[in-house]
DOFI-885694 format. One record per residue (C-alpha): residue in one letter; x, z, y. Coordinates in nm, 3 decimals. Example, Ala and Ser with C-alpha at 12.3 -4.5 7.8 and 13.67 -1.06 7.14 Angstrom:
2
{residuo=a X=1.230 Z=0.780 Y=-0.450}
{residuo=s X=1.367 Z=0.714 Y=-0.106}
This chain:
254
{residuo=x X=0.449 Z=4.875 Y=-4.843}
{residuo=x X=0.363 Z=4.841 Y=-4.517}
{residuo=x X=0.080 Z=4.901 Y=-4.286}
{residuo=x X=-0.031 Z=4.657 Y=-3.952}
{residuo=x X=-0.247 Z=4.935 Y=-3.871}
{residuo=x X=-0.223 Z=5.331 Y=-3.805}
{residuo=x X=-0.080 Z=5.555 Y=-3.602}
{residuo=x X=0.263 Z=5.425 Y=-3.733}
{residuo=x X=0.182 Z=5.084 Y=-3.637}
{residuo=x X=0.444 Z=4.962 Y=-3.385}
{residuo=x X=0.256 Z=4.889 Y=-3.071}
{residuo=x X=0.319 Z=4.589 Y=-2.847}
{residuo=x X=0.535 Z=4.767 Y=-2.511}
{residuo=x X=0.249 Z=4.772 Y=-2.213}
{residuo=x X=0.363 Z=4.537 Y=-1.937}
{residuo=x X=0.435 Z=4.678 Y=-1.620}
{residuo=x X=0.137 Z=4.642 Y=-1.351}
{residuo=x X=0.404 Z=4.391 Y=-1.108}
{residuo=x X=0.328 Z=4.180 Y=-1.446}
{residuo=x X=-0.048 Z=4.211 Y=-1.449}
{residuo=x X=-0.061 Z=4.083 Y=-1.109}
{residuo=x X=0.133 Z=3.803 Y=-1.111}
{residuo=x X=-0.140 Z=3.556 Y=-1.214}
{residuo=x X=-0.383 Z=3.721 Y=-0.978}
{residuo=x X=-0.169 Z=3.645 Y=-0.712}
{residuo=x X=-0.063 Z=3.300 Y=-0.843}
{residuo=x X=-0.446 Z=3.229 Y=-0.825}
{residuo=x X=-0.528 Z=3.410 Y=-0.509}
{residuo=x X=-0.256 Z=3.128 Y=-0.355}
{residuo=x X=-0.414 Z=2.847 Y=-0.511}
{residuo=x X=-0.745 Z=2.943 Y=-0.355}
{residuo=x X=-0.615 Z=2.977 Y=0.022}
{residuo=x X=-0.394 Z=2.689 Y=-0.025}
{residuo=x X=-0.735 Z=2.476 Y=-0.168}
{residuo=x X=-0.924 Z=2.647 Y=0.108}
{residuo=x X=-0.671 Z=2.527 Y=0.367}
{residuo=x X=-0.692 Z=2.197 Y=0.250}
{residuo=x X=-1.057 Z=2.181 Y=0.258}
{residuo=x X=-1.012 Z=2.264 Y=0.643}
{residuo=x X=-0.793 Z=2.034 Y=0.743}
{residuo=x X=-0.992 Z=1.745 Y=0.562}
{residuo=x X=-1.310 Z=1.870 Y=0.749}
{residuo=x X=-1.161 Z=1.863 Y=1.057}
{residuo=x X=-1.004 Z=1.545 Y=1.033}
{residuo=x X=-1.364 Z=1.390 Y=0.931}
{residuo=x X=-1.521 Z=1.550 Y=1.165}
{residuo=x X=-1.289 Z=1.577 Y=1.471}
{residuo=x X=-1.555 Z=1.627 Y=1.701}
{residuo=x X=-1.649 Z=1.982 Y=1.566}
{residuo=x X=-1.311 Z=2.077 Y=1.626}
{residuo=x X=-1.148 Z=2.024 Y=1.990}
{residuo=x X=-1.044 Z=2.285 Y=2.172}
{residuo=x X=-0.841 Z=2.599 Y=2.098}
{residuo=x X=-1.120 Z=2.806 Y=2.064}
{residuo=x X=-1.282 Z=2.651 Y=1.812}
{residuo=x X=-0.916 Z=2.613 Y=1.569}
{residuo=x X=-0.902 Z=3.017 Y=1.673}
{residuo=x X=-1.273 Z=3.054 Y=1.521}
{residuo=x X=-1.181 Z=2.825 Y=1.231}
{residuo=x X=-0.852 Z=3.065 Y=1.208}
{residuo=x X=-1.048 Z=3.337 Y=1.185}
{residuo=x X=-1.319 Z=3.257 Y=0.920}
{residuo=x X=-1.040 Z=3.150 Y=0.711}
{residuo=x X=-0.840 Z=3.433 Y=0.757}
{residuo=x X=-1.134 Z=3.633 Y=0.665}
{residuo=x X=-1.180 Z=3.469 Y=0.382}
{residuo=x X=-0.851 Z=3.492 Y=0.273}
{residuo=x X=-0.846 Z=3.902 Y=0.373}
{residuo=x X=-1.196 Z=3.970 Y=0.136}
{residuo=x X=-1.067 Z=3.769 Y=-0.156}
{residuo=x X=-0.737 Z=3.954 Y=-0.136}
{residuo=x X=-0.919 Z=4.292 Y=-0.165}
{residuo=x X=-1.147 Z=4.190 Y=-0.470}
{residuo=x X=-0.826 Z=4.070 Y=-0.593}
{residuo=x X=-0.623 Z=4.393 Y=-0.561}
{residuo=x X=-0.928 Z=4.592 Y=-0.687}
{residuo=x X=-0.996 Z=4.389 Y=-1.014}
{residuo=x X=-1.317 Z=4.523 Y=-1.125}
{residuo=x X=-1.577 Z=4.311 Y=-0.924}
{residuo=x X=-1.381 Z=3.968 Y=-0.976}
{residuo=x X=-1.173 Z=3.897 Y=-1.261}
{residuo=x X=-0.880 Z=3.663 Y=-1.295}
{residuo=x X=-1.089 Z=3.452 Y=-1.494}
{residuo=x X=-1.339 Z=3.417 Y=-1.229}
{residuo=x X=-1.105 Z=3.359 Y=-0.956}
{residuo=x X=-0.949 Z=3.138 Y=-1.140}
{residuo=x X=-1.286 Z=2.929 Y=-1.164}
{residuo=x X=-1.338 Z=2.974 Y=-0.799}
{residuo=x X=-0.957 Z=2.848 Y=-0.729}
{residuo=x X=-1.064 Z=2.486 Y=-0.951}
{residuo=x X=-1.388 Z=2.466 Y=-0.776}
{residuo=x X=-1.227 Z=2.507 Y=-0.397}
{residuo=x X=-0.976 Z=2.260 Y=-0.550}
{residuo=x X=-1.251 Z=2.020 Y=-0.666}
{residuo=x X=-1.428 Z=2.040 Y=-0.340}
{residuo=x X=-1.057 Z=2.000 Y=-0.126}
{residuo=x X=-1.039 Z=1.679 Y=-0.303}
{residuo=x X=-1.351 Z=1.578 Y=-0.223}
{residuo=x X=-1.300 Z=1.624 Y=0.126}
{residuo=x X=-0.969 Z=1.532 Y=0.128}
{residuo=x X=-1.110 Z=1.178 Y=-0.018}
{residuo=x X=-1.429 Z=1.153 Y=0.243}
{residuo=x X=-1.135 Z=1.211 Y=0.534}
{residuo=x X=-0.908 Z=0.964 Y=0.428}
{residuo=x X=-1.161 Z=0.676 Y=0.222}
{residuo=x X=-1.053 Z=0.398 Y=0.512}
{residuo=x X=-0.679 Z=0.507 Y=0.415}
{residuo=x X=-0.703 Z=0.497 Y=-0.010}
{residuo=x X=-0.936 Z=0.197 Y=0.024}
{residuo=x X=-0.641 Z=0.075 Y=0.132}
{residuo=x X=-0.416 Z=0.192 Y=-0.090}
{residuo=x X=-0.428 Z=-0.162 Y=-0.342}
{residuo=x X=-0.337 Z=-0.377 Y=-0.060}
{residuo=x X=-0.071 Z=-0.193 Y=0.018}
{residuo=x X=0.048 Z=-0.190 Y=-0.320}
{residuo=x X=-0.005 Z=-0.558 Y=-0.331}
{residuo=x X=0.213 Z=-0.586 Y=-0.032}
{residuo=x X=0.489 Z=-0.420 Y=-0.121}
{residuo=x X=0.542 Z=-0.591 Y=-0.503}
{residuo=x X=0.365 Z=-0.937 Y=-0.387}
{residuo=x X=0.669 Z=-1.107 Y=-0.386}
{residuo=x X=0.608 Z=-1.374 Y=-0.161}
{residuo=x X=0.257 Z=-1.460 Y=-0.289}
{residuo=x X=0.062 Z=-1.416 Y=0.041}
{residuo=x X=-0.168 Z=-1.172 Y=0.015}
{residuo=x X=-0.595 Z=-1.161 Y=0.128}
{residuo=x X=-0.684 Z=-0.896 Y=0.341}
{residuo=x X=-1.004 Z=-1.033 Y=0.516}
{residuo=x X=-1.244 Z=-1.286 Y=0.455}
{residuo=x X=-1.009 Z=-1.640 Y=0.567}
{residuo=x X=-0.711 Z=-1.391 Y=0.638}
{residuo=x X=-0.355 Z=-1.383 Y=0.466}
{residuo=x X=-0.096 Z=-1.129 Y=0.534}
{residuo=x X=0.255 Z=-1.239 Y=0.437}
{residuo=x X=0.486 Z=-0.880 Y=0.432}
{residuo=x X=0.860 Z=-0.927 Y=0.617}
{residuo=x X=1.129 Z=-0.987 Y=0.394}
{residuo=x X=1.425 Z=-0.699 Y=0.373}
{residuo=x X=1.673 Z=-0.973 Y=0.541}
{residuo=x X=1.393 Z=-0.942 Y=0.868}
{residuo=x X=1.287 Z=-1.329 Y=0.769}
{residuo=x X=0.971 Z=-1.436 Y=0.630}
{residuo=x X=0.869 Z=-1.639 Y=0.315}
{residuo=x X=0.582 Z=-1.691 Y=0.094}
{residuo=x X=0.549 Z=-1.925 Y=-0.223}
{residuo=x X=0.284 Z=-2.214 Y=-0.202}
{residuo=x X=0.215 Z=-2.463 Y=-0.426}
{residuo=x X=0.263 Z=-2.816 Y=-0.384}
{residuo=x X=0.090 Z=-3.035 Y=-0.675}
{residuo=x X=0.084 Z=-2.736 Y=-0.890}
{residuo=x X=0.399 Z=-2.607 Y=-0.878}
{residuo=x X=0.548 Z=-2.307 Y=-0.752}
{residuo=x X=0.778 Z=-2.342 Y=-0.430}
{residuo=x X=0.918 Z=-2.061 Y=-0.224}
{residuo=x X=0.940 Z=-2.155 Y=0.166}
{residuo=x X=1.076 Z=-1.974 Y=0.445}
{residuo=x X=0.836 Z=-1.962 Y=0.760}
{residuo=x X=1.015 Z=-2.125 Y=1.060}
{residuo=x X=0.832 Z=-2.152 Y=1.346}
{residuo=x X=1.074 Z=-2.377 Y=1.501}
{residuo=x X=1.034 Z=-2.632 Y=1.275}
{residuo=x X=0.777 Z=-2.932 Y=1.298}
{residuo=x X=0.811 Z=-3.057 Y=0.978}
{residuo=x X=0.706 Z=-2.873 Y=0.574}
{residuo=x X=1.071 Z=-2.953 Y=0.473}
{residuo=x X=1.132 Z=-2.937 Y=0.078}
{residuo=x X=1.492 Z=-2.849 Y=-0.010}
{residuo=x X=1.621 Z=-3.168 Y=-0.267}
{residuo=x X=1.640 Z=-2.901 Y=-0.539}
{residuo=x X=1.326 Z=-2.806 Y=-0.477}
{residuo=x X=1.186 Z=-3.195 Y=-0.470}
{residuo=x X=1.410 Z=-3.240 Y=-0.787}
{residuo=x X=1.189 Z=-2.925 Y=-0.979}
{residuo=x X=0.833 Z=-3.025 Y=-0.899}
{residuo=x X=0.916 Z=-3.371 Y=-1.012}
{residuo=x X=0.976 Z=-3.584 Y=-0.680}
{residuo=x X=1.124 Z=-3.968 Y=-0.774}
{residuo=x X=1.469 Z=-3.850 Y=-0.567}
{residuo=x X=1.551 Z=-4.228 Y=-0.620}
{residuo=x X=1.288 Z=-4.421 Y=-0.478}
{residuo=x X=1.304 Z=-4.170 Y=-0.205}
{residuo=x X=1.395 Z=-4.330 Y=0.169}
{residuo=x X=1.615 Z=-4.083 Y=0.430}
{residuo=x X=1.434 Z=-4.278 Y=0.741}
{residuo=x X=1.370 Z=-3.927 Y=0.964}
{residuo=x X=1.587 Z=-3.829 Y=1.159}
{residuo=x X=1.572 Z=-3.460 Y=1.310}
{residuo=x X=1.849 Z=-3.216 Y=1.550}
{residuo=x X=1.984 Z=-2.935 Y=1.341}
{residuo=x X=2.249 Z=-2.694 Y=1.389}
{residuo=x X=2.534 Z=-2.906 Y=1.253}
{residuo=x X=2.434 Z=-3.245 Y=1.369}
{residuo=x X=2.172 Z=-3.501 Y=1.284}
{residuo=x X=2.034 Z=-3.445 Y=0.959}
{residuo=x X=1.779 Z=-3.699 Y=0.780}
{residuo=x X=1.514 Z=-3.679 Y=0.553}
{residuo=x X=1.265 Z=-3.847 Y=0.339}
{residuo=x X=0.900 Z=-3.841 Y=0.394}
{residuo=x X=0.669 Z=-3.718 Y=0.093}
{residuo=x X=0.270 Z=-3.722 Y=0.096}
{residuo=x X=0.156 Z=-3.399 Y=-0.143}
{residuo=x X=-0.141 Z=-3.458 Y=-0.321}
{residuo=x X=-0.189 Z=-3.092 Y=-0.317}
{residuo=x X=-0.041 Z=-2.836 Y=-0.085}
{residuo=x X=-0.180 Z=-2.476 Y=-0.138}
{residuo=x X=-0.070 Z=-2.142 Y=0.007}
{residuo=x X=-0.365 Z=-1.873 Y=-0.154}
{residuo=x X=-0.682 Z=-2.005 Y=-0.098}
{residuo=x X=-0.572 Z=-2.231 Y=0.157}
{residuo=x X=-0.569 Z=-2.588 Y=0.010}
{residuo=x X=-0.501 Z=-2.860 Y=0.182}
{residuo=x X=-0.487 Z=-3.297 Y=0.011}
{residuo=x X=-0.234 Z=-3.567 Y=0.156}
{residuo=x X=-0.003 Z=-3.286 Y=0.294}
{residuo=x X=0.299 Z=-3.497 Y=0.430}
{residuo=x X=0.676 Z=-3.319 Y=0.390}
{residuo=x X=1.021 Z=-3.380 Y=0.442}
{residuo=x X=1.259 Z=-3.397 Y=0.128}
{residuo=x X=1.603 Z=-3.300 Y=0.327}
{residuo=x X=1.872 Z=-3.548 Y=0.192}
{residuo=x X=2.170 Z=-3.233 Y=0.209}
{residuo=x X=2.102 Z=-2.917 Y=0.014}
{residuo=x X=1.927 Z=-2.636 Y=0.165}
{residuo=x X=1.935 Z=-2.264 Y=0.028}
{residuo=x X=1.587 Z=-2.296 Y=0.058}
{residuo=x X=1.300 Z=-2.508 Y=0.197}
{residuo=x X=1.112 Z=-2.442 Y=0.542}
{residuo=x X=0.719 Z=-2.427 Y=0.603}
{residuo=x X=0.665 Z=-2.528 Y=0.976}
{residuo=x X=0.449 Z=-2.668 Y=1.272}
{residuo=x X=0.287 Z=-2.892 Y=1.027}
{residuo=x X=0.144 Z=-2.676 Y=0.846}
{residuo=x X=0.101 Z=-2.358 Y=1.048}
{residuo=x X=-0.037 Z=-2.563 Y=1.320}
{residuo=x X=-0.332 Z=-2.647 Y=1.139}
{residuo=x X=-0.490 Z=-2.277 Y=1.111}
{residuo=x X=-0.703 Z=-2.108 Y=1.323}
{residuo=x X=-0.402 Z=-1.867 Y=1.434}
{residuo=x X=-0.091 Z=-1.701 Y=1.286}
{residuo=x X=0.086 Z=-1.373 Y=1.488}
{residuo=x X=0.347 Z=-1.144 Y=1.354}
{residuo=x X=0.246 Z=-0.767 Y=1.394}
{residuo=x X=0.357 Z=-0.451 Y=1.240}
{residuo=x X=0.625 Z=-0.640 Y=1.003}
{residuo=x X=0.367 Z=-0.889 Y=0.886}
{residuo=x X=0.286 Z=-1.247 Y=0.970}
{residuo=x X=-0.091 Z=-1.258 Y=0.970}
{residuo=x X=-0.238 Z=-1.644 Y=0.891}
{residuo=x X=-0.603 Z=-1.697 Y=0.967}
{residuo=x X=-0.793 Z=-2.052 Y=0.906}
{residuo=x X=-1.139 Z=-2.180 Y=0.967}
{residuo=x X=-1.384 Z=-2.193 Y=0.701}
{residuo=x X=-1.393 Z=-2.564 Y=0.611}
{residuo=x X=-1.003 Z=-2.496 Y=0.513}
């Protein structure tokens, strides 16, 4: 027979005080490091509170106040608990990230465009009303994929080029007649005189930008890829690379 309970009763061994105070101090850090935070997103809303050296020394020193009274309650024990400290570490955490998002709300409203950026694989992408942002390409180039009568086509921007050329694979895919199809233009490339057949679009879109009768040039060699030129950047309102990105802008009648 046995007995849970008596003076026989094996007791549990009593942890050693370096123990008891481990979570105290685990907590204790939380709450400076939330505190910190909420400093650094105040001052970073509100940089005109906090200029000179004097007033990051007065900031300094509330904090480190702060920090000094919450480690004494802490190292008595009797007037806070660890389960109140550990209510007021959530709440300064709570209120950091509220700051923190107030500070930086122009930066994570932008946070889904940049994610569109990065995976938008060519498909230009809106960032202003009649603006498109086309990201650079890891080989330095640019591209985007427009549609022309429906159908998906991938074109390199070349800004040295005065014709939309479509590669003859390209033409082939999006169901161009290749044989009634007359090589009449002639143009200066790299390796020579190259020609090329003229092609009306009924449809030519890249994003919102739509544009009927589009004329291209189905090149009669293969190309790697086709080429989006003069022809077409020339008619927006303005296009400029900056910071890795080729920026397209067009008027409101499209």
């Amino acid at each position: 027979m046995t007995h849970d309970n008596g003076p026989w009763a094996r007791q549990p061994p009593p942890q050693p005080a370096r123990a008891r105070r481990r979570p105290r101090l685990l907590l204790w850090l939380g709450l400076c490091a939330a505190l910190a935070g909420v400093v650094l997103a105040l001052a970073h809303a509100f940089p005109e509170a906090v200029r000179t050296p004097q007033d990051w020394a007065a900031v300094a020193r509330a904090a480190g106040i702060a920090a000094l009274v919450s480690a004494g309650v802490l190292r008595g024990g009797r007037v806070l608990g660890p389960q109140h400290l550990k209510y007021a570490a959530i709440w300064a955490g709570v209120i950091a990230v509220l700051a923190l998002g107030f500070a930086y709300r122009g930066e994570i409203g932008g946070v889904g465009q940049h994610l569109r950026l990065a995976f938008s694989d060519g498909d230009p992408v809106a960032t202003a009303p009649h603006e498109l942002v086309v990201p650079q390409g890891q080989d330095g180039g640019y591209s985007l994929v427009a549609q022309v009568n429906g159908q998906r086509v991938r074109f390199v921007i070349d800004t040295g080029a005065s014709d939309t050329v479509l590669s003859p694979d390209d033409a082939r895919r999006i169901g161009v007649d290749m044989d009634h199809l007359r090589y009449v233009v002639e143009s200066e490339t790299a390796n020579g005189v190259g020609y090329g057949a003229p092609y009306v679009a009924q449809r030519f879109e890249v994003g919102p930008i739509a544009l009927a009768d589009f004329k291209l040039t189905v090149n009669q060699t293969p190309m790697s890829v086709s080429l989006l030129g003069m022809s077409f950047l020339g008619r927006l309102e303005s296009f400029h690379f900056e910071d890795r990105k080729l920026v397209l802008r067009w008027r409101g009648d499209g």
